[in-house]
C-alpha angles and dihedrals in degrees: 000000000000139000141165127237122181107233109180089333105313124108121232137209116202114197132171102227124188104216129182119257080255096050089053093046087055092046084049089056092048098054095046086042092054101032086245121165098209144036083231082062091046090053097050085043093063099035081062100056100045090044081060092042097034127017102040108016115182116241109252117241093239084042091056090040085063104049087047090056094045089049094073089061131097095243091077120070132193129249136166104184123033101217081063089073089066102062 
């Protein structure tokens, strides 16, 4: 069972969850890691972390330069719409 409630702007889900004994031994890390007060904190905690590592990564600076170097070649082409490249 889950609902929403709004709390200083945020909204927020509540969710009865069912986790393995590790899972709550790493939730308990995270808390004490972090200074956090509640597994709810250590959750958001982690979702966090793995939204920056995983989800959206940034693009390295080496990782841009190349791009930008490999962009003068002929390999690249141009394109300004992408249904153009179906045709």
């Amino acid at each position: 069972m889950t609902y929403t409630k709004h709390i200083s702007g945020v909204n927020m889900v509540q969710a009865v969850v069912s986790i393995s004994e590790r899972a709550n031994r790493v939730l308990n890390v995270v808390k004490a890691r972090y200074g956090l007060r509640t597994k709810s904190e250590a959750i958001d905690r982690m979702a966090a972390d793995y939204e920056e590592e995983v989800l959206e990564p940034a693009f390295k600076p080496e990782f841009t330069q190349e791009i930008l170097e490999r962009s003068k070649s002929k390999d690249f082409i141009k394109v300004r719409k992408v249904s153009d490249l179906f045709r």
